[in-house]
C-alpha positions in Angstrom: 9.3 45.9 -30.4 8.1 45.4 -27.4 10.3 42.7 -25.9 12.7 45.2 -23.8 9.6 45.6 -21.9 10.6 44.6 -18.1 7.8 42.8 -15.7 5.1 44.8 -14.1 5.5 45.2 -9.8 2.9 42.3 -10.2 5.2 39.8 -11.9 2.9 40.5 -15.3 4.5 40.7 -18.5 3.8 43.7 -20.2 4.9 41.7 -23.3 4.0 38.6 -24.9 7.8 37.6 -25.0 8.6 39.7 -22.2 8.3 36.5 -19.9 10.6 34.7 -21.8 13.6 36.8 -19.8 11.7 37.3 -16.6 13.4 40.4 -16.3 17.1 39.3 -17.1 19.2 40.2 -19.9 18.6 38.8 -22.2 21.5 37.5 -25.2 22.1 38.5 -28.8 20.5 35.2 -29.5 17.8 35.1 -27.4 16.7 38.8 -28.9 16.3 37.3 -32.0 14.7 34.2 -31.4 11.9 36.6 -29.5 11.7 38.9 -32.5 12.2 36.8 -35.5 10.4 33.6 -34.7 8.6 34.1 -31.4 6.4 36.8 -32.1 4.9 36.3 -35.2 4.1 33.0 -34.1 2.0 34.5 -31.5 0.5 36.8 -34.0 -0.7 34.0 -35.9 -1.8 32.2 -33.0 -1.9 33.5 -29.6 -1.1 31.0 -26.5 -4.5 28.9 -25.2 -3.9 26.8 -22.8 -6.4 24.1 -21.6 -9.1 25.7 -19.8 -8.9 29.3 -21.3 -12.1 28.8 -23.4 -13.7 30.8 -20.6 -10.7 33.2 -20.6 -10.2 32.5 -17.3 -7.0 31.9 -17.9 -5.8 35.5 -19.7 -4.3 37.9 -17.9 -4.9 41.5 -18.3 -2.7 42.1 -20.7 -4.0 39.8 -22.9 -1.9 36.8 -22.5 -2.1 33.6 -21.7 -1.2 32.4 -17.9 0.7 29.1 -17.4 1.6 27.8 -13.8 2.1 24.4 -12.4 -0.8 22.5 -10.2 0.8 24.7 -7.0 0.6 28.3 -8.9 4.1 28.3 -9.4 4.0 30.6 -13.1 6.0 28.6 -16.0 7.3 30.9 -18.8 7.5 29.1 -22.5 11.4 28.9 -22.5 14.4 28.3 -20.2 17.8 28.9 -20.8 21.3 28.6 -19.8 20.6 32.1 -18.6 17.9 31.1 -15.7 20.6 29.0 -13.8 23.6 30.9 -11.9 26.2 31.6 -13.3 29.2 29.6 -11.8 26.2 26.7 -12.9 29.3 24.8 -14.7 32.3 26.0 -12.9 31.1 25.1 -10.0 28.6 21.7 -11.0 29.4 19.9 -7.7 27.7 22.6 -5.8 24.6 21.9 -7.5 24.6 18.3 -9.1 27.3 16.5 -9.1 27.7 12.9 -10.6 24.9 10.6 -9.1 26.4 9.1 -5.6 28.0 11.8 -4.6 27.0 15.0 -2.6 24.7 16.9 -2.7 23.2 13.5 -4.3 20.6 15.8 -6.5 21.5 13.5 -9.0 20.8 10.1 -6.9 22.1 8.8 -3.7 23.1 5.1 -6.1 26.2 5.9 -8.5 24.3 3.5 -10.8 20.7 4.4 -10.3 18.5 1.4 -11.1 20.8 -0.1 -13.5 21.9 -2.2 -10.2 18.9 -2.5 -8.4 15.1 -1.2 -9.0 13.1 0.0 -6.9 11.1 -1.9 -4.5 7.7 -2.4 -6.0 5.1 -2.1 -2.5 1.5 -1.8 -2.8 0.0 -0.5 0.2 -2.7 -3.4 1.3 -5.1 -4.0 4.1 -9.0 -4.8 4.6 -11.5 -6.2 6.4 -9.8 -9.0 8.5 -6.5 -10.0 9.2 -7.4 -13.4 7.1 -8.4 -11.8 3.8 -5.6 -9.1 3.9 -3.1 -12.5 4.8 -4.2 -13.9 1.7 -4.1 -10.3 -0.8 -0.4 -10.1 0.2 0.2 -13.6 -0.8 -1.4 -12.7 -4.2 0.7 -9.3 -4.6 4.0 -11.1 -3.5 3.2 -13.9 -6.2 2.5 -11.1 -9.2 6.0 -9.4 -8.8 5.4 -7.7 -5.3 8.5 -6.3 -3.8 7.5 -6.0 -0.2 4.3 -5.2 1.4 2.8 -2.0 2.6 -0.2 -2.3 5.7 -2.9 -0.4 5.6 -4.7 -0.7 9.3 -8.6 0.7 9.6 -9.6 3.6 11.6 -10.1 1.9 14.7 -6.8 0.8 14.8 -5.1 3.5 13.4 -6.9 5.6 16.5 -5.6 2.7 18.8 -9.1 1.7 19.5 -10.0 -2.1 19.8 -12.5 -3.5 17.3 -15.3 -4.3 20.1 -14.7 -0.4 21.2 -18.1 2.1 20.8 -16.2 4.4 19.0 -15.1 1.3 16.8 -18.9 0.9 15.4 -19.3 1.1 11.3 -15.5 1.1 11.2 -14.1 -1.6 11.3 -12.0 -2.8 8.6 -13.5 -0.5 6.0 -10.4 1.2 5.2 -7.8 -0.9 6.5 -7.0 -4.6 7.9 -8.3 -4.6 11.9 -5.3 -5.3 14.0 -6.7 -5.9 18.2 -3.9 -8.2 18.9 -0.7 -10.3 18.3 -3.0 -12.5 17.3 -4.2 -10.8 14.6 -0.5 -9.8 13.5 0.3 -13.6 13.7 -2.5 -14.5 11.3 -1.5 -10.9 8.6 1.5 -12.4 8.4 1.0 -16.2 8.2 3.0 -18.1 5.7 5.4 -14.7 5.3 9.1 -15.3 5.6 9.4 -11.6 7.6 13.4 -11.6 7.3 13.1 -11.9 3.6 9.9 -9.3 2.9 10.2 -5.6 3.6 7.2 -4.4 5.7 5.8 -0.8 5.6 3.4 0.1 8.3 1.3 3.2 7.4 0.5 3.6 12.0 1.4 7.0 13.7 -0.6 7.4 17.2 0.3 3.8 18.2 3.3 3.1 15.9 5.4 1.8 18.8 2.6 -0.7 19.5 1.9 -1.9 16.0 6.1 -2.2 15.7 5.8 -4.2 18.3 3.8 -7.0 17.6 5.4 -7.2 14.5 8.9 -7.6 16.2 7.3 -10.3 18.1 5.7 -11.9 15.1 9.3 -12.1 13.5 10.7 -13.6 16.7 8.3 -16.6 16.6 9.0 -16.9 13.2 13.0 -17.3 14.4 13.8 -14.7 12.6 17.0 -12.1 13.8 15.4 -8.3 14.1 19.2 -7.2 13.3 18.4 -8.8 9.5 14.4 -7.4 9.3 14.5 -4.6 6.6 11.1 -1.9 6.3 9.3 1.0 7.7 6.9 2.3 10.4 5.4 5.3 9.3 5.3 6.7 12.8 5.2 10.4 12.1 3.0 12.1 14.8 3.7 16.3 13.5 2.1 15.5 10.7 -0.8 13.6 12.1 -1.2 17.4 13.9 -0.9 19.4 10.9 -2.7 17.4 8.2 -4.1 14.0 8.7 -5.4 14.4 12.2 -5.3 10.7 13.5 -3.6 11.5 17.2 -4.1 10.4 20.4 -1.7 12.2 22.7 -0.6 15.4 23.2 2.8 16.6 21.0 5.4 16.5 23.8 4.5 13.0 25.1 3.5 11.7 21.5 7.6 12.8 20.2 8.8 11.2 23.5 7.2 7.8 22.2 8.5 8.5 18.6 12.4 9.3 20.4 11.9 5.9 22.1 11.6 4.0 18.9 14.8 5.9 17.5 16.9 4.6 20.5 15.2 1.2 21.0 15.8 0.5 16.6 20.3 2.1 17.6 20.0 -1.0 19.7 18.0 -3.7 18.2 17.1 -3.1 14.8 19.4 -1.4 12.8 18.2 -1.9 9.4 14.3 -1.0 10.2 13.5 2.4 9.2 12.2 3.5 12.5 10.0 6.7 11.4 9.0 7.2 7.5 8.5 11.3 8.2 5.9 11.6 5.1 4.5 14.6 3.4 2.1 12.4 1.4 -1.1 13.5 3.8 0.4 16.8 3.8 -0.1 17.2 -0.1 -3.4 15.0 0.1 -4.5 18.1 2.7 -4.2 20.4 -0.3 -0.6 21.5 0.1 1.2 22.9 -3.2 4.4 21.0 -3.8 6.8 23.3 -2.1 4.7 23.3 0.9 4.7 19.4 1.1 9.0 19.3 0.8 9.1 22.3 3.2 7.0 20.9 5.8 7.9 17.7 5.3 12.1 18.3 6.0 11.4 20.1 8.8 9.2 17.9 10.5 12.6 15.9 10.4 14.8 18.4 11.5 12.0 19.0 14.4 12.5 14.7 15.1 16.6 15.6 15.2 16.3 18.4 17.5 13.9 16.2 20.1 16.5 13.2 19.4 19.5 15.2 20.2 18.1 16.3 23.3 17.8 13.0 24.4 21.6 12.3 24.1 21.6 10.3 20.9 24.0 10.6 18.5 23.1 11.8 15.0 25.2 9.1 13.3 23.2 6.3 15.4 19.8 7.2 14.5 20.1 9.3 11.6 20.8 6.5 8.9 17.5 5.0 9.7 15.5 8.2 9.0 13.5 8.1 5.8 10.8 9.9 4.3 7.6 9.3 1.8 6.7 12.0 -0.6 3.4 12.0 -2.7 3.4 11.8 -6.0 1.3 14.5 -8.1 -0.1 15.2 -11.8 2.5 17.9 -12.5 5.1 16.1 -14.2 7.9 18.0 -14.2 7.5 20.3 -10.4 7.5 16.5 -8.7 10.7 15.3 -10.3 12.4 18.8 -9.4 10.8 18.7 -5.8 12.5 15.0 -5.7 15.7 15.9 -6.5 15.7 19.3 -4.4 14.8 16.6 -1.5 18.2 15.2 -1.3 20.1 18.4 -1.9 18.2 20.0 1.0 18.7 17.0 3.7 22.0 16.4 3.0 23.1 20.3 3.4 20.5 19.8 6.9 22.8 16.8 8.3 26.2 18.0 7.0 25.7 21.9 7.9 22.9 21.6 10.6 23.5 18.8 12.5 27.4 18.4 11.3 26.8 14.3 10.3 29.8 12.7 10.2 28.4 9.2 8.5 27.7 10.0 5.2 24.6 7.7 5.1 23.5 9.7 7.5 23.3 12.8 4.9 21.5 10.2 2.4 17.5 11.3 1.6 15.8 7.8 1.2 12.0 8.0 0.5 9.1 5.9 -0.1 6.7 7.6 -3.0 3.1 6.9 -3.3 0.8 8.3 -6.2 -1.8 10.9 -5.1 -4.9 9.4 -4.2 -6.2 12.7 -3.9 -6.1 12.8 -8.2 -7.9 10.3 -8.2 -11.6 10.7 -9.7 -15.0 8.8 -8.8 -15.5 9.9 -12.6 -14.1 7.9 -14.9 -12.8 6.0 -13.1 -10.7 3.9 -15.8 -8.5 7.8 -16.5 -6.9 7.5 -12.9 -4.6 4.3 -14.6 -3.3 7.4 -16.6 -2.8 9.3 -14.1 -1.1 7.2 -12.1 1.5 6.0 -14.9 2.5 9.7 -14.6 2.7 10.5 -11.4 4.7 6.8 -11.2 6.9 7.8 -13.8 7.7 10.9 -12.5 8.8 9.5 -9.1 11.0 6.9 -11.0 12.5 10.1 -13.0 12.9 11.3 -9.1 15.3 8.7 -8.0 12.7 6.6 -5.8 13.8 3.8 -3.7 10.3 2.5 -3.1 7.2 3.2 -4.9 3.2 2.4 -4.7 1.3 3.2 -7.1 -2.7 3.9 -6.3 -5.4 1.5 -7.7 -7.7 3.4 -10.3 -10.9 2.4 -8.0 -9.4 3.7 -4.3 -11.8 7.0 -5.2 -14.9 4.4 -4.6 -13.9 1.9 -2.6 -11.0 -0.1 -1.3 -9.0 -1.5 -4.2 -9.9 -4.7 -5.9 -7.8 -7.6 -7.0 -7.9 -6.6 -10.5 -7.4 -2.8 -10.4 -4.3 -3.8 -7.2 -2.6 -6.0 -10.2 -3.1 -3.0 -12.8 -1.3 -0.9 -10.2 1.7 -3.2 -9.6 1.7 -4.0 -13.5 1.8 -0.4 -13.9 5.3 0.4 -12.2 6.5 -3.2 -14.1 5.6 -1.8 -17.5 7.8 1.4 -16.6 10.3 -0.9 -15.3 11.0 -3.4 -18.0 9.4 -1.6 -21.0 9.9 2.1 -20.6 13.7 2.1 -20.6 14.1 5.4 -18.3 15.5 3.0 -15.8 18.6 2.2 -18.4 20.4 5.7 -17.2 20.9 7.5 -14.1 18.9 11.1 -13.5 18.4 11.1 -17.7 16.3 14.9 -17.4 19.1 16.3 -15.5 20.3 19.1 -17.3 17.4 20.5 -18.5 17.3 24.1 -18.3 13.4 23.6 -16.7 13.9 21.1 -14.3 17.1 22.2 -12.6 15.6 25.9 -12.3 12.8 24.6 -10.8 14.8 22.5 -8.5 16.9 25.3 -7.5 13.7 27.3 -6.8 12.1 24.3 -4.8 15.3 24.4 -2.2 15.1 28.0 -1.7 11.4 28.0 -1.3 12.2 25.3 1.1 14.7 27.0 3.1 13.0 30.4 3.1 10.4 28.3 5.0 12.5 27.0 7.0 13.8 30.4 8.3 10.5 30.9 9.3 9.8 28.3 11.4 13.1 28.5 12.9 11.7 32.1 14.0 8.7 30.5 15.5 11.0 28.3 17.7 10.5 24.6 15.8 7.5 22.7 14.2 6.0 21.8 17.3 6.0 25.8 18.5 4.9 26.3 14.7 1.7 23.4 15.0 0.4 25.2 18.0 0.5 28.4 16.0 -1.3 27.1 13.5 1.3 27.9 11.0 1.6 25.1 8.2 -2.3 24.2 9.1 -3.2 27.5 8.2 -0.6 27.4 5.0 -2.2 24.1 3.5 -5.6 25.7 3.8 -5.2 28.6 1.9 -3.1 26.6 -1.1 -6.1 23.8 -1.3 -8.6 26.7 -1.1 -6.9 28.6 -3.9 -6.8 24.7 -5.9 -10.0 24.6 -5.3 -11.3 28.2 -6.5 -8.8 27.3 -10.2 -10.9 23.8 -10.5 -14.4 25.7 -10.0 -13.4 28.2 -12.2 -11.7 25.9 -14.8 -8.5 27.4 -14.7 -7.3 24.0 -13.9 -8.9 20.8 -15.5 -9.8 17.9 -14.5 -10.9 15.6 -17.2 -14.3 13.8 -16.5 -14.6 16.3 -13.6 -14.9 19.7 -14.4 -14.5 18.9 -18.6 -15.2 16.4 -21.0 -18.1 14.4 -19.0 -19.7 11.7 -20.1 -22.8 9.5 -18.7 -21.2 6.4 -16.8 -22.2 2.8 -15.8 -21.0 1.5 -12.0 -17.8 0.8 -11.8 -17.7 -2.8 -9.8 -16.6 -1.8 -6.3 -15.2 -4.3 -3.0 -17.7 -3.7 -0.6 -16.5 -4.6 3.1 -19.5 -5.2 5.9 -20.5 -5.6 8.9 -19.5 -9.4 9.3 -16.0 -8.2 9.9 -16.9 -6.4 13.1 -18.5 -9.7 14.7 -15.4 -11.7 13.4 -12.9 -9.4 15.2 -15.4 -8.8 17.9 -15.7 -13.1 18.7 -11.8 -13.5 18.6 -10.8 -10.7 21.2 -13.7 -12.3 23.5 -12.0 -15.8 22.9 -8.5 -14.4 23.5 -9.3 -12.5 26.9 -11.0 -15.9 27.9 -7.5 -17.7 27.5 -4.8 -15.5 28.0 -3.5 -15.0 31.8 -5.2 -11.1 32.3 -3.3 -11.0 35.6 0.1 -11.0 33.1 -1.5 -8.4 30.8 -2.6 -6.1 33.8 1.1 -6.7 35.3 2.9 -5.5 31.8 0.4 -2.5 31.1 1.5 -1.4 35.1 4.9 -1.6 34.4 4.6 0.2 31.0 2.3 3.1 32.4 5.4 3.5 35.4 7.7 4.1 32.7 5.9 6.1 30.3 5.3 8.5 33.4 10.0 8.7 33.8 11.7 10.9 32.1 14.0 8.6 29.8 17.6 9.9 30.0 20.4 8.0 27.9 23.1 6.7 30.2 25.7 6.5 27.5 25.7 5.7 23.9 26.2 1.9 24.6 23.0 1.9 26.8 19.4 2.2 25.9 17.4 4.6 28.7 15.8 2.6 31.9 12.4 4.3 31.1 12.2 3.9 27.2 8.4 2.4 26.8 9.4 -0.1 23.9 10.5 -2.7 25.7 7.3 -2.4 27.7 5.3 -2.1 25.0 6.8 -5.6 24.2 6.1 -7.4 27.2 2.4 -6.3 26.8 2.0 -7.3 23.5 3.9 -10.7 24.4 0.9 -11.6 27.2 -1.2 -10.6 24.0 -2.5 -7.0 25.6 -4.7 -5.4 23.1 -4.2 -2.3 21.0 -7.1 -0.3 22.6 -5.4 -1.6 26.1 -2.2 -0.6 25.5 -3.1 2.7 24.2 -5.3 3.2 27.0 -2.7 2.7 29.6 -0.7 5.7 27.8 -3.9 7.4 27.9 -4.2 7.6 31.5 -0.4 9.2 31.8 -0.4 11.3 28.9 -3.9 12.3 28.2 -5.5 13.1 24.8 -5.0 15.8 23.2 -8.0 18.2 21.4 -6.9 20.9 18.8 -7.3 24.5 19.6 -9.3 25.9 16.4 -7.3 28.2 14.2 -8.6 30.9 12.4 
């Protein structure tokens, strides 16, 4: 037979059940299986998978060609055999019982059977009002804690009456201008007992802000406020592109909100360092963990410089992965998430506080699965990817609404969403036991792959001298192009399928969409006049001088009992007390740290 065959320099099997050893030895046992029950099962019916009616999917040797959604080839059987061998000699090495290192089974000892995970939908539209009122209605239908969405102007630290504001404003997000605005979002919202995400970057520090001061006129104790600002600038530079500043000055803001939270807020997640736009870019999933680690290793390095200490900032790093169709190559990049951060902070950085070695991420299902086709299949598709991020080990999840390829979500398809991740809660039972697929031969070889694919990245940009070194380059921008161009190529040709896309199409009625308009734009427009009217501008001018002195300092950290003379937050602050505006504040920075333009990369 052919089945002593070995691989071809291309990686092709020669053999129809050469792949099953992928060029190993292969056991008595596994000889047999090949030959006695493998073989003439393929004789009978050779391997099809979806898509191959085209035989685009046949390699030249005649077989069929699996892979996951990144490329990564799948054979048709695992084994004992595909894991190393000291696998159960030496288990702590590589699993481990859940709460304890390397944590690929969990950071929790008893997973969700003590606590799920929070249940956030990301929110925000049109004005501050209407989005006030949506978080009331989540938080009433089981709602964990709330997740802000901010429109483009805001999110490019532009004020809502701004030119480059027009046709904008609160299309895809609420419109924050002002503590005003963040007064009314979060009207009637007890902020000490609800988690807040804020999905900002550019002018995270200002956003963070008025949300500090928000909870302070509630009464509320920032030592006791629990949630997230996304605040995650490298990635704005290598995927999403919503920046302002240039990279040096835009880290030195981020580094001020790591010192100002070791002071002042120590349970707020001070930066949520997210590879969800990565993937949404067209990143495979290996590229998404890669990058996405060591865009935090990158936020260590700058934060060490500074003279903080690891085990001050550290515990209050966390990071948001996307969530994808391919079931099993997301749970395995989930659990290869913690191994690899944890061997960062212990062997890297030498953490001595073990939280400090704890991975904690938010997870969001893909929008970019999402289909304007059919629109009612993305409620599918999002129970997977959901379920596969539970199956992860999670501590937060949103799940998308089956509309967001349209429009912005409405209240209907937002309570699917959240009803979604209940039904997986309470009804599925895979939250009864702790990691329940580890084990399986598949998922921990593909978990061990997913670190070393990691690493081997990470070699690489340590060569280039960093992620920042790495952005200018043009490295992971370049990296994420070619993987969504080869995604893109397999769709065309249907070697991947995507149903109601590129198969099984059907004629459809409109789908019922939230339209936002215009009206918004006057609203936001007629309160920023009215608040410029009242408000003392000889206060604002006298905050957004002091802040613009400071931002031009070099902040050094006297000792670690001390917060830095010249860090901007508290600044930032005093503005957004004498109710300075976004666009204001931002434009202060502007005029000491410039903007910054991309240089093209070919």
């Amino acid at each position: 037979m052919a089945r002593d065959k070995k691989p071809t320099d291309s990686g092709v099997a020669e053999s129809p059940i050469a792949d099953v050893f992928e060029g190993r030895h292969p056991s008595e046992s596994e000889k047999q299986w090949a030959e006695k029950t493998l073989a003439p099962a393929l004789e009978k019916q050779p391997e099809r998978p979806i898509g191959a009616a085209t035989g685009v999917n046949i390699d030249e040797h005649g077989h069929a060609r699996f892979t996951t959604i990144s490329g990564v080839p799948i054979r048709r059987l695992y084994t004992q055999a595909d894991l190393p061998e000291d696998w159960e000699t030496n288990n702590d090495k590589y699993l481990n019982y859940p709460g304890q290192a390397p944590y690929t089974r969990g950071i929790h000892a008893s997973g969700y059977r003590g606590r799920l995970w929070t249940m956030r939908q990301f929110a925000g539209f049109s004005s501050p009002e209407e989005t006030n009122q949506r978080y009331k209605y989540l938080l009433a239908h089981g709602g964990g804690g709330l997740s802000v969405a901010f429109d483009l102007p805001t999110l490019m630290g532009y004020d809502s009456d701004h030119a480059q504001s027009e046709g904008e404003v609160g299309k895809c997000g609420v419109a924050i201008d002002s503590l005003e605005d963040m007064e009314i979002l979060f009207d009637g919202i007890d902020l000490e007992k609800t988690t807040v995400s804020m999905t900002i970057n550019s002018p995270a520090s200002v956003l963070w802000a008025m949300y500090l001061v928000v909870a302070e006129k509630q009464g509320a104790d920032w030592k006791k406020l629990g949630g997230t600002i996304q605040n995650d600038i490298l990635k704005e530079y290598i995927a999403q592109k919503e920046y302002i500043y240039p990279p040096a000055p835009s880290m030195r803001l981020v580094i001020d909100t790591f010192e100002f939270g070791t002071h002042f807020t120590p349970r707020f997640n001070t930066i949520s360092i997210s590879g969800y736009h990565i993937r949404e870019a067209g990143s495979t999933s290996l590229q998404e963990l890669a990058f996405t680690i060591y865009d935090g290793v990158e936020y260590v390095e700058w934060a060490l410089k500074r003279g903080l200490n690891v085990d001050d900032f550290g515990p209050r790093l966390s990071f948001f992965f996307n969530s994808h169709n391919d079931f099993f190559e997301e749970i395995a990049k989930f659990r290869a998430s913690r191994k690899i951060w944890y061997r960062l902070m212990k062997d890297r950085f030498h953490a001595q506080n073990e939280r400090t070695r704890l991975m904690r991420f938010h997870t969001q299902t893909a929008g970019v699965s999402l289909t304007a086709q059919q629109p009612m299949n993305n409620i599918a598709r999002v129970a997977i990817q959901a379920l596969a991020a539970v199956l992860g080990g999670t501590q937060s999840l949103h799940t998308d609404s089956y509309d967001e390829a349209l429009a912005l979500p409405t209240e209907e398809a937002a309570r699917i969403a959240l009803r979604t991740q209940q039904v997986i809660a309470y009804e599925s039972g895979v939250a009864q036991t702790v990691d329940p697929l580890g084990g399986s031969y598949f998922l921990e070889k593909l978990t061990l792959d997913m670190e070393k694919g990691a690493f081997d990245y990470f070699d690489k940009m340590d060569a280039m001298g960093g992620m920042v070194k790495a952005i200018e380059r043009g490295y992971p921008q370049k990296e994420i192009a070619e993987a969504s161009y080869q995604f893109q190529r397999a769709t065309e040709a249907k070697e991947k399928i995507t149903v109601g896309t590129n198969d099984f199409i059907i004629e459809e009625n409109p789908t019922k969409i939230l339209y936002i308009g215009e009206e918004v734009a006057i609203h936001q427009t007629a309160k920023l006049n009215k608040l410029r009217a009242r408000r003392s501008n000889e206060a604002v001018q006298r905050a957004l001088d002091a802040l613009k002195k400071a931002a031009a300092q070099e902040p050094v950290v006297k000792s670690n009992h001390q917060m830095s003379d010249a860090n901007t937050m508290p600044y930032i602050i005093d503005a957004v007390r004498a109710y300075a505006t976004v666009g204001e504040i931002c434009e202060a920075l502007k005029e000491v740290y410039g903007v910054y333009e991309e240089v093209s990369v070919t």
